[in-house]
C-alpha positions as a Markdown table, in Angstrom:
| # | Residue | x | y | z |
|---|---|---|---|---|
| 1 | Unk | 7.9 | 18.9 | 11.9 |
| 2 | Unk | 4.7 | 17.4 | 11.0 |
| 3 | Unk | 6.0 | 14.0 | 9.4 |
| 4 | Unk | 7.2 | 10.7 | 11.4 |
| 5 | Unk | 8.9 | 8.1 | 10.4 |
| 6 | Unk | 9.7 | 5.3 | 12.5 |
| 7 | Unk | 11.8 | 2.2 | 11.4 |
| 8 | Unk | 11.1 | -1.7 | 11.2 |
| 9 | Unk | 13.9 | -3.9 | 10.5 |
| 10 | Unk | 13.0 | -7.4 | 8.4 |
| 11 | Unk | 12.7 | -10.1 | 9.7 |
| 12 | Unk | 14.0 | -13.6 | 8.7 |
| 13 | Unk | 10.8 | -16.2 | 8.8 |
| 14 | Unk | 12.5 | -18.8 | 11.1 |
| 15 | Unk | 12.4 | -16.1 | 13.9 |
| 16 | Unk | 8.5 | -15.3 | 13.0 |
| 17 | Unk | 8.0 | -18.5 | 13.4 |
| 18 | Unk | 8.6 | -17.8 | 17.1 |
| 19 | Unk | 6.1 | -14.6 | 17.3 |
| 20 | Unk | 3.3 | -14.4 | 19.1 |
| 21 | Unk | 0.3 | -12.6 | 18.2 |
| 22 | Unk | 1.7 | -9.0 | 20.1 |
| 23 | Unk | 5.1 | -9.5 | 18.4 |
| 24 | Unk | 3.5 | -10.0 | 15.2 |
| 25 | Unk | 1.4 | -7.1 | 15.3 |
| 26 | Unk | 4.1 | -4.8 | 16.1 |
| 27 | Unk | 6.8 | -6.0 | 13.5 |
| 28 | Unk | 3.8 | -6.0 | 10.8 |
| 29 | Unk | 0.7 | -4.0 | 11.4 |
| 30 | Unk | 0.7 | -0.6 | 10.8 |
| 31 | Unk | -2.7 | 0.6 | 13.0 |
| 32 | Unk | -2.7 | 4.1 | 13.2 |
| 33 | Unk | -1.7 | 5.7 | 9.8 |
| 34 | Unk | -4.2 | 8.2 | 9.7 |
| 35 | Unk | -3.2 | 11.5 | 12.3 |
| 36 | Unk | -4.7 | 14.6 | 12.1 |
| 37 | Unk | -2.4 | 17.8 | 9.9 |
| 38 | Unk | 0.4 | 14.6 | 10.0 |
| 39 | Unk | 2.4 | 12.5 | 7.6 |
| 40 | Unk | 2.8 | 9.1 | 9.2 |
| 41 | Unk | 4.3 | 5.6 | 8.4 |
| 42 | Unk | 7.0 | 3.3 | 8.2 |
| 43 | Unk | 10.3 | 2.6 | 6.4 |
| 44 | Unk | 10.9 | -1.3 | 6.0 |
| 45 | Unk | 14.3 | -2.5 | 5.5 |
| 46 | Unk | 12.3 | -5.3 | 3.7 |
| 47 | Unk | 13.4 | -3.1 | 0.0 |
| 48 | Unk | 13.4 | 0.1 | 2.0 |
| 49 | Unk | 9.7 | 0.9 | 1.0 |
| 50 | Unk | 7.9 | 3.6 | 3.3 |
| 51 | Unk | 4.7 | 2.9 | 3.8 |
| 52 | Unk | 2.0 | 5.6 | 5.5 |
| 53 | Unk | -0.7 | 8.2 | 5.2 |
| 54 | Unk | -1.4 | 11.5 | 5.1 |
| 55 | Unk | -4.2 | 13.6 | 6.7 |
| 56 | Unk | -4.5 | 17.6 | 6.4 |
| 57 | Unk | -7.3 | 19.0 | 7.9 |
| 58 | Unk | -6.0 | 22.6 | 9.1 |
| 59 | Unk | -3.2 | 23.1 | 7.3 |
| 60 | Unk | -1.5 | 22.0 | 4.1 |
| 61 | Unk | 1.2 | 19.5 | 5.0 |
| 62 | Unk | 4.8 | 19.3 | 2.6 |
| 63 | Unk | 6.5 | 16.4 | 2.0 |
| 64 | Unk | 9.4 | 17.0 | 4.3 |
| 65 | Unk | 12.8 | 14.6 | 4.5 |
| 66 | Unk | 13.2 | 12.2 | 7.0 |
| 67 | Unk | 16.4 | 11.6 | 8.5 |
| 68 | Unk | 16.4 | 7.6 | 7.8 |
| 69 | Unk | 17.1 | 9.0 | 4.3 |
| 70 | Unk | 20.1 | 11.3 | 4.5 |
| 71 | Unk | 18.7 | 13.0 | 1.8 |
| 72 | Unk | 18.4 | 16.9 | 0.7 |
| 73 | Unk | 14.8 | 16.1 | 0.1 |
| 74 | Unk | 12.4 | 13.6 | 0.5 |
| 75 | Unk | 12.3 | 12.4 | -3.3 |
| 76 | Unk | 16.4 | 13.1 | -4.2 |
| 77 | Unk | 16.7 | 9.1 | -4.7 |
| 78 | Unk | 12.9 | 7.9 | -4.2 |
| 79 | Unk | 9.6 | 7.7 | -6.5 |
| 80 | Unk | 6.0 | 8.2 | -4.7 |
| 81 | Unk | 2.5 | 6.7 | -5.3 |
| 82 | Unk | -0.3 | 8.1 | -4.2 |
| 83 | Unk | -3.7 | 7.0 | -4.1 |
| 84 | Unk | -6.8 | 8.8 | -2.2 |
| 85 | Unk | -9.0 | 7.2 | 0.1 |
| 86 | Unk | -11.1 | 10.2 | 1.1 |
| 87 | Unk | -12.7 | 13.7 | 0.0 |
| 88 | Unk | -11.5 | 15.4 | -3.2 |
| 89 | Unk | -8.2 | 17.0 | -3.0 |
| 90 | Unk | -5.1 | 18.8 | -4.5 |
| 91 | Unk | -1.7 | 17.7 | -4.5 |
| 92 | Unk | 0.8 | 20.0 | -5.6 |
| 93 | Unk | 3.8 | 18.8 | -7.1 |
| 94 | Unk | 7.1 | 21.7 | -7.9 |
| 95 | Unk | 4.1 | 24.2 | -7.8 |
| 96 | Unk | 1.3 | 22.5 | -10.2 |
| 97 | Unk | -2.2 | 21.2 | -8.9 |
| 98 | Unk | -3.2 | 17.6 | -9.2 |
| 99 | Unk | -7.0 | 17.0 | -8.5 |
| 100 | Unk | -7.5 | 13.4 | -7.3 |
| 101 | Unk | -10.9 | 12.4 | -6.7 |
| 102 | Unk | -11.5 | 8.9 | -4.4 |
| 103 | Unk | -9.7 | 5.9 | -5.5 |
| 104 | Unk | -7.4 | 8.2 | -7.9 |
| 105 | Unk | -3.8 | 7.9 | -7.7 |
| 106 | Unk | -0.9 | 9.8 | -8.3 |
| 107 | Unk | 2.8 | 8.7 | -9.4 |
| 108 | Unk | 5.4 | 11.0 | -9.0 |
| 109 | Unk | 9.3 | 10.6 | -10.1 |
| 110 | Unk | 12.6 | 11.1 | -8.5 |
| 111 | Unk | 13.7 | 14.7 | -7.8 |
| 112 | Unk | 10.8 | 16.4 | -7.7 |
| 113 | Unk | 11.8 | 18.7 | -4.9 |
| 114 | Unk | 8.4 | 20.2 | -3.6 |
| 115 | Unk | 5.2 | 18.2 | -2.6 |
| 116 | Unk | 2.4 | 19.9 | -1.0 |
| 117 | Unk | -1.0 | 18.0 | 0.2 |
| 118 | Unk | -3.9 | 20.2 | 0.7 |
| 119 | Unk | -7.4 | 19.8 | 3.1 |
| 120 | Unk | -10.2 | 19.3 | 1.1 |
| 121 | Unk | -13.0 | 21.3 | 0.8 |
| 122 | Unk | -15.5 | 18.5 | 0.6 |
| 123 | Unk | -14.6 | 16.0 | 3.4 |
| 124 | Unk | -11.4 | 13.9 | 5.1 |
| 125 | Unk | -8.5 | 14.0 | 2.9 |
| 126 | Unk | -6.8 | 10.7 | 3.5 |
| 127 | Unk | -3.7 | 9.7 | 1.2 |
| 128 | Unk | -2.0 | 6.9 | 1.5 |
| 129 | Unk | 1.4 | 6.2 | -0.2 |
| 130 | Unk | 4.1 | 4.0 | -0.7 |
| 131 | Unk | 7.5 | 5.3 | -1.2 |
| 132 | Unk | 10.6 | 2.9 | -2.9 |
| 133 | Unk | 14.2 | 4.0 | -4.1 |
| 134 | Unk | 14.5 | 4.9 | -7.4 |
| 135 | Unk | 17.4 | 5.2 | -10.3 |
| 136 | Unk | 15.9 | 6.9 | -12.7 |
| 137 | Unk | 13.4 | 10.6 | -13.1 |
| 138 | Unk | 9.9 | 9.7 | -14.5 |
| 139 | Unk | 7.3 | 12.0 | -14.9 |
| 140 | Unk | 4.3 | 13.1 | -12.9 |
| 141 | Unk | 1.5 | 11.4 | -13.8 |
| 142 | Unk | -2.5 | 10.7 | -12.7 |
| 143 | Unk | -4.5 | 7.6 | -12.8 |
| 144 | Unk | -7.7 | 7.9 | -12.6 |
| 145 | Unk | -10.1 | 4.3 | -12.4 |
| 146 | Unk | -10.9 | 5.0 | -16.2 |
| 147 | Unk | -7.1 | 4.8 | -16.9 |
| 148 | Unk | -6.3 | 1.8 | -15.0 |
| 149 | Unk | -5.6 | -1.9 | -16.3 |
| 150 | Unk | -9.3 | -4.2 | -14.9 |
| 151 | Unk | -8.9 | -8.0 | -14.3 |
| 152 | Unk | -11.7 | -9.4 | -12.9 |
| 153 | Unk | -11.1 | -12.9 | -11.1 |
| 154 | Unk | -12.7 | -15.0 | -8.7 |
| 155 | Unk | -16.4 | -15.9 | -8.1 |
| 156 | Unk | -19.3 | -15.7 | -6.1 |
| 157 | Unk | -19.4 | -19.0 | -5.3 |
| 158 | Unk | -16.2 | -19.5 | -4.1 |
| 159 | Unk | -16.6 | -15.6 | -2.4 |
| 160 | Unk | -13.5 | -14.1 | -3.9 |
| 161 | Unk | -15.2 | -12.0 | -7.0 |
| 162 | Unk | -13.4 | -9.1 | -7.1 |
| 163 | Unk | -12.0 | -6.6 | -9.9 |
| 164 | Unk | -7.9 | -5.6 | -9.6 |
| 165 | Unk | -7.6 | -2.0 | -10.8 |
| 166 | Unk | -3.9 | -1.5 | -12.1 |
| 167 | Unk | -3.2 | 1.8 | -11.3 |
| 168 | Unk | 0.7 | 2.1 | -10.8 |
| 169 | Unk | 2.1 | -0.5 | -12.9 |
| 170 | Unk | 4.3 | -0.5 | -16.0 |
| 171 | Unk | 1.6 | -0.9 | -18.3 |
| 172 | Unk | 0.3 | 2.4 | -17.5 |
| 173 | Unk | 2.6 | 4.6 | -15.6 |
| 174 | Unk | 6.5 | 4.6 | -16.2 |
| 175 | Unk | 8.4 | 3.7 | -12.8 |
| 176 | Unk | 11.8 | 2.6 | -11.2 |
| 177 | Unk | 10.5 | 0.0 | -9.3 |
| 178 | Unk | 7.0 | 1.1 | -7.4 |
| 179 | Unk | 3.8 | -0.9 | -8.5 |
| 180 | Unk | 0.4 | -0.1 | -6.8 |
| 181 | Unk | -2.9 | -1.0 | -7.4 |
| 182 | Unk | -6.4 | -1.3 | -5.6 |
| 183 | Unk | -8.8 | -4.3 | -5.9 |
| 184 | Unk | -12.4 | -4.2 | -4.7 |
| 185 | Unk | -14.4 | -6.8 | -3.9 |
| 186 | Unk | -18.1 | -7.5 | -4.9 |
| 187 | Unk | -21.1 | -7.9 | -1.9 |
| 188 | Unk | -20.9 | -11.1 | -0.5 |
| 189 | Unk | -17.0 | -11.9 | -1.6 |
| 190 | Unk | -14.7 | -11.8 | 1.4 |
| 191 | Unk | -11.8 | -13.8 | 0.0 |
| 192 | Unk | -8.4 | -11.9 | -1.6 |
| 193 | Unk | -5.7 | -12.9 | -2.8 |
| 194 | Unk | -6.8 | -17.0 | -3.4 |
| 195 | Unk | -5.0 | -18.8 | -3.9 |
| 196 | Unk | -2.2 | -17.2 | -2.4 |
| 197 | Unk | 1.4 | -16.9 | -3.7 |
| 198 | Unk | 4.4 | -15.6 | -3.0 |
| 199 | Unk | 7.1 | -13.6 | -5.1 |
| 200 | Unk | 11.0 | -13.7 | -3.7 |
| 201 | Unk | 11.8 | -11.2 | -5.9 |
| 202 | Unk | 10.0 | -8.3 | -4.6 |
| 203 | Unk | 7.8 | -7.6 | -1.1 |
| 204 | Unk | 4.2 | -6.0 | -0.7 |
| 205 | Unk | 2.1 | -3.9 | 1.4 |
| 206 | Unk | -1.8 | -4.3 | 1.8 |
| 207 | Unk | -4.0 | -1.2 | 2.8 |
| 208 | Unk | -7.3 | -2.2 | 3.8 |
| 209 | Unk | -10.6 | 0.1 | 3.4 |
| 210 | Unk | -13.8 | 0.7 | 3.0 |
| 211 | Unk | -14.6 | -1.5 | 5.8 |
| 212 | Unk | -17.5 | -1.2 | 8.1 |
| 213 | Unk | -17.0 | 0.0 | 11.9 |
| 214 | Unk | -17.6 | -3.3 | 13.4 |
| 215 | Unk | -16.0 | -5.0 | 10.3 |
| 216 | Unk | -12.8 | -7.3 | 10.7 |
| 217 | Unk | -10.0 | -8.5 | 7.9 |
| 218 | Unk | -8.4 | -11.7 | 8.7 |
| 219 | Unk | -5.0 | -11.1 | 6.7 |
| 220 | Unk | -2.7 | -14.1 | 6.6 |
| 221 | Unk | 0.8 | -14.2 | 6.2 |
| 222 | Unk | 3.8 | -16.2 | 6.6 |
| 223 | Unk | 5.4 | -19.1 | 4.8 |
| 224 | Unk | 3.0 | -21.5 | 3.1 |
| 225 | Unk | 3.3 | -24.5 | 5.6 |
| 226 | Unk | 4.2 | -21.9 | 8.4 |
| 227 | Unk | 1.2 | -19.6 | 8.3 |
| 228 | Unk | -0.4 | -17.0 | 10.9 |
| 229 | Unk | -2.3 | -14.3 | 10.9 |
| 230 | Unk | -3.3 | -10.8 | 11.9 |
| 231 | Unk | -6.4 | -9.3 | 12.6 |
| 232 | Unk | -7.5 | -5.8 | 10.9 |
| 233 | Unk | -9.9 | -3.1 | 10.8 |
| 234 | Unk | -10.4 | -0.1 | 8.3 |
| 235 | Unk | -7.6 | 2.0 | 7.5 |
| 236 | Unk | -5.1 | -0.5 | 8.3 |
| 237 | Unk | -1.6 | -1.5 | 6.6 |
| 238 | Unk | 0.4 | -4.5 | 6.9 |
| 239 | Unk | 3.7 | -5.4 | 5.4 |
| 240 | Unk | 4.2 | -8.8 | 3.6 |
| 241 | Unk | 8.2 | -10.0 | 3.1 |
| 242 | Unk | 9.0 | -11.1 | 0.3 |
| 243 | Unk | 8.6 | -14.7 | 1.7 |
| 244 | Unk | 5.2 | -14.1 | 3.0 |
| 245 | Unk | 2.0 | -15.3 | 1.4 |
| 246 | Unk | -0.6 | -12.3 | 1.0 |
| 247 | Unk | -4.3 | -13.3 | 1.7 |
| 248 | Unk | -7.2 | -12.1 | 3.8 |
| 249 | Unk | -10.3 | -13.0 | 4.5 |
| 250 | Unk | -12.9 | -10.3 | 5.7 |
| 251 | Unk | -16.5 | -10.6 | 7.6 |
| 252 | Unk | -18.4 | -8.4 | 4.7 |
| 253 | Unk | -16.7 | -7.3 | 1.8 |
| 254 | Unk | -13.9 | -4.4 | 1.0 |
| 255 | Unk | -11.6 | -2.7 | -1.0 |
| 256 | Unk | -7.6 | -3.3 | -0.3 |
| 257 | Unk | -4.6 | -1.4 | -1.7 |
| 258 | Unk | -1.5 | -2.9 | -2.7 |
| 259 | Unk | 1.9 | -1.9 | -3.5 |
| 260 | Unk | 4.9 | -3.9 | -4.6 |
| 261 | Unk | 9.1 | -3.0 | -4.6 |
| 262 | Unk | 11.4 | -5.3 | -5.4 |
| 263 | Unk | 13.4 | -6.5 | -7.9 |
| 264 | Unk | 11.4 | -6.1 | -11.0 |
| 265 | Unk | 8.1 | -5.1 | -12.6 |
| 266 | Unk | 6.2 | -8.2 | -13.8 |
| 267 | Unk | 3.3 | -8.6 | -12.1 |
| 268 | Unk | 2.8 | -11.8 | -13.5 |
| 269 | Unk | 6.0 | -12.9 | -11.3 |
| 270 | Unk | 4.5 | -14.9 | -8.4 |
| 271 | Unk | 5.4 | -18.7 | -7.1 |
| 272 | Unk | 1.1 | -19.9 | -6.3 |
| 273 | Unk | 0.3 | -21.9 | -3.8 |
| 274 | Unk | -2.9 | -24.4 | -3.6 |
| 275 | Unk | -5.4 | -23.9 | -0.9 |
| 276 | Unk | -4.5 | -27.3 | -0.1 |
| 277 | Unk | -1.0 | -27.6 | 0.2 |
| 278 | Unk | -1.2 | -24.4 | 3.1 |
| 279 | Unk | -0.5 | -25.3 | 6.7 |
């Protein structure tokens, strides 16, 4: 077996509000997604998304099941989004090549039965995915940057100019329930994600990237007058509940990845939150 797994239950905010900064790290921060010829990550009961990465280097790696499924194969009852944060590579789905260049993604439906993920010729292949239940088949399909839906928000001044990039979302690709997207910030904007907000109706993961060695991610999280926070570096996940705010604040500027499951596809669903009223 090459692929792992592990569980994290949710957890209700009164008893976060108890954690301290170890606790939170290890109910929340996914630090080590990214293991060599391995499929890593995490299935949240918070809307039983997996979240994790994928890295062959010697060998091409299939998506195998997992046993917290109970399932045939790993995409019997699930969808998968793909996006690549490395080298150029090839993901096979039921036996057809899929080039995805960097910051590319891939969506693909219930019951496809075979996925392979292949090294690269040209660098580190590092995929990261997100994984929800789905109801329905949906077709394969590739997004590159040219296909996704832009929004460009924020400002320099207030250091949160940044452009969203749409990329698994209903306006674009057909899904059950899985949204993704990736959002890159311009030099000298370190704010995401402000002002924050929450949405009840569905959770998140953040993926943070394209951060510097000695660079840091301030993500903050938590209820709006009960906020903490967690410290990250490159190639880091972290799971926001459905009650959680979503924010971060970096020391240089980055690129982030987020993915959404829930209970519907609107991503103009979100309660916001002034600056202001946050404690």
């Amino acid at each position: 077996m090459h692929t792992n797994i592990v569980t994290r239950h949710a957890s209700h905010p009164d008893d976060v509000k108890g954690y301290d900064t170890q606790k939170l790290r290890d109910h929340f921060l996914l630090e080590n997604i990214f293991q060599e010829d391995q499929i890593t990550g995490v299935y949240t009961t918070f809307d039983r998304l997996i979240v994790g990465g994928i890295a062959p280097v010697n060998k091409a790696l299939e998506l195998e099941t997992v046993d917290q499924l109970k399932a045939e194969y790993f995409l019997e009852r699930r969808e998968l989004g793909i996006i690549n944060v490395g080298a150029p590579t090839l993901v096979t789905v039921d036996g057809t090549d899929h080039k995805l260049n960097t910051k590319e993604a891939l969506y693909i439906g219930r019951g496809v039965k075979e996925v392979v993920f292949n090294p690269s010729a040209e660098g580190k292949t590092l995929l990261y995915f997100n994984s929800a239940p789905a109801h329905k088949a949906y077709p394969t399909k590739k997004v590159g940057l040219e296909d996704a839906e832009k929004v460009e928000l924020g400002s320099l001044e207030n250091s949160n100019h940044r452009v969203i990039n749409k990329l698994i979302v209903n306006s674009v690709v057909e899904s059950c329930q899985l949204q993704m997207g990736m959002t890159e910030l311009k030099p000298g904007s370190v704010w995401n994600t402000m002002p924050a907000h929450t949405h009840d109706r569905r959770m998140e993961a953040y993926f943070y990237f394209d951060l510097a060695e000695d660079a840091t991610v301030c993500h903050y999280m938590g209820q709006p007058q009960e906020t903490r926070h967690i410290w990250m570096t490159n190639h880091q996940a972290v799971i926001s509940p459905a009650w959680s705010i979503h924010a971060g604040s970096g020391t240089s500027n980055y690129t982030f990845i987020w993915g959404m499951a829930g209970e519907n596809l609107d991503y103009g669903d979100m309660d916001k939150v002034a600056p202001v009223d946050m404690k």
